[in-house]
C-alpha positions in Angstrom: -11.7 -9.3 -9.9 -14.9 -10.6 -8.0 -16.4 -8.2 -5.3 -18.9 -8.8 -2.5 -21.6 -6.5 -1.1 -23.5 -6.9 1.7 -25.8 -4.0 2.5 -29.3 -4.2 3.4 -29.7 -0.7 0.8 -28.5 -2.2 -2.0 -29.9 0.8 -3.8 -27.6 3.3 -2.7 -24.6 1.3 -4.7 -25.6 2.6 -7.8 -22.9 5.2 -7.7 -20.0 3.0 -7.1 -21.2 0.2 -8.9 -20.8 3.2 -12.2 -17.9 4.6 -10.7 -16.6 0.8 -10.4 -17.5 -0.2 -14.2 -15.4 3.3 -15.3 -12.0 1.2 -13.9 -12.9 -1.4 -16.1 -14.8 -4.1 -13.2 -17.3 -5.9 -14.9 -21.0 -5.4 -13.4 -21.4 -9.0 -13.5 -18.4 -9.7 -11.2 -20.3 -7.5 -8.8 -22.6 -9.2 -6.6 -24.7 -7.2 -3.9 -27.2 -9.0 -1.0 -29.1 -7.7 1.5 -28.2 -10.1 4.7 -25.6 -11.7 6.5 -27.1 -15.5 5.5 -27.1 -14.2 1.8 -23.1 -12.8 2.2 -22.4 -16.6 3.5 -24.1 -18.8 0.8 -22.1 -16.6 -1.6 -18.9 -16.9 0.2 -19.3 -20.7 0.5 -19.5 -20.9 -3.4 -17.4 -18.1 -4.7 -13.4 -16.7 -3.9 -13.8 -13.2 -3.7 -11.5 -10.4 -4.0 -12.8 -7.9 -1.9 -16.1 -8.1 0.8 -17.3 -4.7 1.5 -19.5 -5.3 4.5 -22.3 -2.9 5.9 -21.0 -2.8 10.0 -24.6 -3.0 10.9 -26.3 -6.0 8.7 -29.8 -8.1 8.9 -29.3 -11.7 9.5 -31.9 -12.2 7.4 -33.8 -10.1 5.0 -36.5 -9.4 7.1 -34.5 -8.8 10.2 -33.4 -5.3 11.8 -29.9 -4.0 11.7 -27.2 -5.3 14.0 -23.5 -5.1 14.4 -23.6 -8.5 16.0 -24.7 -9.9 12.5 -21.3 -8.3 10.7 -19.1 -9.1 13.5 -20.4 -12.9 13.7 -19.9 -13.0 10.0 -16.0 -11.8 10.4 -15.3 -13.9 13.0 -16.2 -16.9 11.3 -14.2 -15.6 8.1 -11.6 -15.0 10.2 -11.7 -18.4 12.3 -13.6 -20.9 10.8 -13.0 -22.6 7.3 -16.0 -22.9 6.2 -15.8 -20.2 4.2 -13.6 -19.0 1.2 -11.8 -15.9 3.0 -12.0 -12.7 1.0 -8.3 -11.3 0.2 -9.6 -8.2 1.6 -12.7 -6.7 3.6 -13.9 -3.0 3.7 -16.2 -2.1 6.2 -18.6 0.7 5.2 -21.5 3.0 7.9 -23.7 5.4 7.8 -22.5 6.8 11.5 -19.5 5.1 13.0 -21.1 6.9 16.3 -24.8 4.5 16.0 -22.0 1.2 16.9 -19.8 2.5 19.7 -17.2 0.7 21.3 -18.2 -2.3 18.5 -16.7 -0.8 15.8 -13.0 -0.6 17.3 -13.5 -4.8 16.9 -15.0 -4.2 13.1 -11.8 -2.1 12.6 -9.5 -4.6 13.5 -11.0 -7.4 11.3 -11.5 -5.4 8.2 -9.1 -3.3 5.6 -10.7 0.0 6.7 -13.6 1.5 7.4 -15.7 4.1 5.1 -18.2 6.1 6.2 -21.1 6.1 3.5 -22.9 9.7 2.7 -26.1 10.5 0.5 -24.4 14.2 -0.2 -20.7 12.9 -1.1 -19.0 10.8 -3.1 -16.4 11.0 -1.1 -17.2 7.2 0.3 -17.1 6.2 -3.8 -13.6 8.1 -3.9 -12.2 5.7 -1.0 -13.6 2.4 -2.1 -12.5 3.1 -5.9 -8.8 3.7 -4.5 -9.1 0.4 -2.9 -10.3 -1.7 -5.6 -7.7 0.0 -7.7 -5.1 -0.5 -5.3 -6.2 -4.6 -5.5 -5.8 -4.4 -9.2 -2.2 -3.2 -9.4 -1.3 -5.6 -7.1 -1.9 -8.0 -9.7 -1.1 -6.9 -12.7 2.9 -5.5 -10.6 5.7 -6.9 -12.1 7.7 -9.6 -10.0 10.8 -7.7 -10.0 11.4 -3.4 -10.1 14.5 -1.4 -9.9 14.9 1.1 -7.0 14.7 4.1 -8.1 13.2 7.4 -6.2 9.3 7.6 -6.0 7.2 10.6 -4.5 8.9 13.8 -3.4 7.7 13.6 0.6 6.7 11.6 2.8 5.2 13.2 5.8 3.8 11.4 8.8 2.3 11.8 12.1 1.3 10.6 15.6 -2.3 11.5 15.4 -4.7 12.0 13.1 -6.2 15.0 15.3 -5.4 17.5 15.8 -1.8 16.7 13.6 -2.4 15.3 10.2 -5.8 16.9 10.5 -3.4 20.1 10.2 -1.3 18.8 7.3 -4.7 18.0 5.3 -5.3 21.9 5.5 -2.3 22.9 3.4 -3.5 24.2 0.3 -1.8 20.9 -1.5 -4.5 19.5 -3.7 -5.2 16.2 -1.4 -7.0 13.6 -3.2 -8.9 10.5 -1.0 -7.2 8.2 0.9 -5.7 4.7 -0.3 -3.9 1.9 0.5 -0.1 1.1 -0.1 -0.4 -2.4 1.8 -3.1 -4.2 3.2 -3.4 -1.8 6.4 -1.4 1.1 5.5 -3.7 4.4 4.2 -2.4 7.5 2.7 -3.5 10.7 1.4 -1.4 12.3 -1.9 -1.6 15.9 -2.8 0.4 17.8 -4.4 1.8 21.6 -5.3 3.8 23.2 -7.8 7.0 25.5 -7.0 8.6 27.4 -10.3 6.4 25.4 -12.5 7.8 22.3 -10.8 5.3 19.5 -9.6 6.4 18.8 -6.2 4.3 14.9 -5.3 3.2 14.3 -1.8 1.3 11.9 0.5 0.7 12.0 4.1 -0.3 9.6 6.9 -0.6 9.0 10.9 1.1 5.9 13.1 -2.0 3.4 14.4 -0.2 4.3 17.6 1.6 6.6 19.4 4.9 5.9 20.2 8.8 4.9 18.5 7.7 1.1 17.3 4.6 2.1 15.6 6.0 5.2 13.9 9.0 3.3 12.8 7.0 0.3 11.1 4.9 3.1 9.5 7.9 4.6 8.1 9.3 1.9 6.7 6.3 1.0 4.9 6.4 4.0 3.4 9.7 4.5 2.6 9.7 0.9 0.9 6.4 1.0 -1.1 6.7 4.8 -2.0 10.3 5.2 -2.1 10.2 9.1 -1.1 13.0 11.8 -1.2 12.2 13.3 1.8 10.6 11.6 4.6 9.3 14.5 7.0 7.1 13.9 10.8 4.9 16.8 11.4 2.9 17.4 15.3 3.4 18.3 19.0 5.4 17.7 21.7 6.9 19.3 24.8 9.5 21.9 24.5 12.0 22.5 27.4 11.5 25.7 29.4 14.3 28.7 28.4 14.7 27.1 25.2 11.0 26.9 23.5 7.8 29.0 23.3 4.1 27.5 23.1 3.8 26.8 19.4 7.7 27.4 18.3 8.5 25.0 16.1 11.5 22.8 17.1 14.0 20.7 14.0 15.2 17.9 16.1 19.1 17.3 15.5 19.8 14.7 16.7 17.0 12.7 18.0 17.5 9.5 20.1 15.7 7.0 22.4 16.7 8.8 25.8 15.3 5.3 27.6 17.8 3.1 25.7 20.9 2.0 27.8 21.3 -1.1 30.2 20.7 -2.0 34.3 23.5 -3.2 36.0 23.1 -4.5 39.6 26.2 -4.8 42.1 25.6 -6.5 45.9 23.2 -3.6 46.9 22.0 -1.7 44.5 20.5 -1.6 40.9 21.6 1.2 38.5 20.2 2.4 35.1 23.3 3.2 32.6 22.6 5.2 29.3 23.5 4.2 26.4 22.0 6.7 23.6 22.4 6.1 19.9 21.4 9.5 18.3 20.8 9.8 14.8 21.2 13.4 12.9 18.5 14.9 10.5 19.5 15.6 6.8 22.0 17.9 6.4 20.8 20.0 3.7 17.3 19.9 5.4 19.2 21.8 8.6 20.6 24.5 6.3 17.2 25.1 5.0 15.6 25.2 8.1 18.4 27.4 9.2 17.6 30.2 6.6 14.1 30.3 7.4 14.5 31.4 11.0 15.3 34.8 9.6 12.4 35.3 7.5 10.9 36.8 10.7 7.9 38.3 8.3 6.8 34.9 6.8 6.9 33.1 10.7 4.6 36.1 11.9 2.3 35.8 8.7 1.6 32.2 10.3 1.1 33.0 13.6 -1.0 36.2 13.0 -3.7 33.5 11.3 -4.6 31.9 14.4 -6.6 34.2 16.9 -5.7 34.1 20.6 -2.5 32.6 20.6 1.3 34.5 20.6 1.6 36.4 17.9 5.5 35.7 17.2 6.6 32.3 15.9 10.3 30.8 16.5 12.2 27.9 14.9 14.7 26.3 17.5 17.2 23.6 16.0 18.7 21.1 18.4 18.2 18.1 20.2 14.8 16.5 20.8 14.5 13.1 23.0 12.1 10.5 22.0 11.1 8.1 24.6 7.9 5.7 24.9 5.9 7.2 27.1 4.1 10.3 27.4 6.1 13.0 30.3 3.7 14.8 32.8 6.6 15.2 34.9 9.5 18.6 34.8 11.6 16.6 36.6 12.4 14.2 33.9 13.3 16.7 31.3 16.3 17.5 33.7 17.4 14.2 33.7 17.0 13.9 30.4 19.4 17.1 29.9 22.0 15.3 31.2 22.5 13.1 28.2 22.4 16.3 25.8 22.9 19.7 27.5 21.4 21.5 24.6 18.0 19.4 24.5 15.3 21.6 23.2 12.5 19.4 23.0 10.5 15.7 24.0 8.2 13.5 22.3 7.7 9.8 21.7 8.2 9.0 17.7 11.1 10.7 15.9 13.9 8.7 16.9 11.8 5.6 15.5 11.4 7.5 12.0 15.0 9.0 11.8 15.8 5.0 12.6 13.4 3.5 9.7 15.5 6.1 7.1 18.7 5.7 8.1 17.8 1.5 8.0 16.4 1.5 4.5 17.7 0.1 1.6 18.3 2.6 -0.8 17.2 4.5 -2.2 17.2 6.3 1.0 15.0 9.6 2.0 16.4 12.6 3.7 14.8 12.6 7.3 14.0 15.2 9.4 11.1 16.1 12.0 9.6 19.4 12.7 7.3 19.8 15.8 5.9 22.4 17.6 5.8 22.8 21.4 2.0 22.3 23.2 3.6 22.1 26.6 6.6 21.5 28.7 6.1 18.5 30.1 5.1 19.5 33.7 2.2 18.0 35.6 0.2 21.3 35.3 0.2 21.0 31.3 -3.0 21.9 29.0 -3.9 20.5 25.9 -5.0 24.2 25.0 -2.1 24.7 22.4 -2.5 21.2 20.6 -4.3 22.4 17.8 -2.1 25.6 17.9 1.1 23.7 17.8 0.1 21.7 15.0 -0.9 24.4 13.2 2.6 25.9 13.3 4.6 22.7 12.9 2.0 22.1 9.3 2.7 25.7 8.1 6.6 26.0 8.7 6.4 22.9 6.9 4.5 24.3 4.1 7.1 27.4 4.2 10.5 25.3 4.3 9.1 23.5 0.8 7.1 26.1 -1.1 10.4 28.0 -0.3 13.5 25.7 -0.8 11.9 22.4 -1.8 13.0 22.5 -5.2 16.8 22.7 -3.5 15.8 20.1 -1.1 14.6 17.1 -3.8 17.8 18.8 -6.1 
């Protein structure tokens, strides 16, 4: 293991370079230098294992700060050979807000990006997880069995306002790390009857049913879960939802999926939906909670302002690839599912990646909470609301029965 620093306050690495010597990495395959020139007479020389890179570095000792220095330097890791290639790079800053719309091109060239803080060691947490997560991927076996991993799974769209929701469960999450080289995930945990119950939790680098499937399969490869669960908002369908009730979608499919046919004249758009159920014993679950009307108002009555009586609907919930401001569209979509209850733009693409996988294979199932109804009028005011509900009847479904659930 040979690691790369290039920071113009080399000081402030005391703290990791401890924290990095208590995991067993040598101080001298550490090396830490001030300037971009220094980072590239050391990558000419030396194969490292990890760069973590300062977004805004001096070209030269004496120089001021400047993303343009970093970025240069990644671009000629990343397109020139003139340089050995670290296997990975972490990108670290004070203020991700000082190098605006620069640091969405930093994110895409580097691992991830952690945001450094005197009053924290959170920043340590995240690059020790990284380093470790380098280490086990050399010391992992060539060949495993397939057996079951973690308990759940649970991913979402967003990171705000919907896994920012799931990180305030009450479920003992550690720092983030990486599965894969661009994959991040959080793992907590909570105990039911003296049973440790293992979770981690993540969001899609996109919206939409192609990103949240690839997501899911990563996770459902690498971490082999139980349960795989998606957690957010999306629009319910007026007579059948509340703002903030909290929809199971059975089934969920890809209401744009079919085939256009033209005659002489005209051009016509022909459905062909493939819907895919949620776990069985998940529905039963679910089902049982909709009576414990005391527990769903508990919930509710936490979050000022908003309607004080919480419902679960089960039923059908379309998933299609772009986001609805239009009521008119939800009826069409009704006529491919009378029943429909809900739409949104990722479940079908997770309930796909499970039913896909290899097995072992997780019990899927997707529980989210109406923000609007898909009209043209629509507000985000219940976001934050609606993933507040879809978190906490997630919370209630496996503090309550999740011991029945991973049986």
């Amino acid at each position: 293991m040979k690691i790369l620093i290039a920071d113009d306050q080399t000081r402030r690495y005391g703290r990791l370079v401890k924290a990095l010597e208590d995991i067993d990495v040598a101080r001298d395959k550490i090396d830490i230098v001030p300037c971009a020139n220094d980072a590239r007479d050391c990558l000419k020389n030396t194969n490292y294992d990890l760069l973590v890179l300062d977004i805004l570095l001096p070209l030269r000792p004496e120089s001021e700060p400047d993303i343009q220095s970093s970025l240069d330097l990644l671009f000629d890791l990343h397109e020139g050979d003139e340089y050995h290639k670290p296997v990975r790079i972490l990108g670290i800053t004070a203020d991700r807000n000082v190098v605006g719309v620069a640091s969405k091109n930093f994110e895409e060239r580097t691992w991830t990006i952690v945001e450094f803080s005197e009053s924290s060691d959170e920043w340590i947490n995240r690059a020790v997880e990284c380093v470790r997560y380098i280490l086990n991927e050399e010391k992992k076996p060539t060949t495993e069995q397939p057996s079951y991993g973690i308990d759940l799974a649970i991913i979402c769209a967003l990171e705000k306002p919907e896994l920012e929701e799931v990180l305030k469960l009450p479920w003992n999450w550690s720092s983030p790390r990486p599965i894969d080289d661009i994959t991040f995930v959080q793992d907590g945990y909570f105990e039911v009857e003296q049973r440790k119950i293992t979770v981690c939790a993540t969001f899609a680098p996109r919206m939409g049913m192609v990103s949240t499937a690839l997501q899911s399969a990563t996770l459902i490869s690498l971490l082999r879960p139980r349960l795989i669960a998606m957690c957010g908002i999306c629009a319910g369908v007026v007579g059948k939802a509340e703002y903030g009730d909290v929809l199971l979608a059975d089934p969920a499919w890809d209401f744009q999926s079919g085939k256009r046919i033209r005659d002489k004249e005209n051009s016509q758009f022909t459905i062909a939906p493939h819907q895919l159920p949620t776990s069985v014993k998940v529905r039963t679950h679910v089902q049982q909670l909709r009576g414990e009307c005391d527990a769903l108002k508990n919930i509710s009555s936490k979050y000022l302002n908003m309607p004080q009586t919480l419902n679960i609907v089960i039923g059908p919930v379309a998933s299609g690839s772009a986001v609805l401001a239009d009521g008119e569209i939800v009826n069409e979509i009704k006529t491919q599912h009378r029943e429909l209850i809900g739409v949104e733009m990722e479940i079908y693409g997770m309930y796909a990646a499970a039913y896909s996988a290899s097995k072992p294979q997780p019990q899927p199932f997707a529980l989210k909470a109406v923000c609007d109804f898909a009209d043209p009028d629509k507000k985000d005011n219940y976001q934050q609301y609606a993933a507040y509900t879809s978190a906490n009847v997630l919370r209630l479904l496996m503090e309550r029965f999740g011991l029945r659930l991973l049986d």
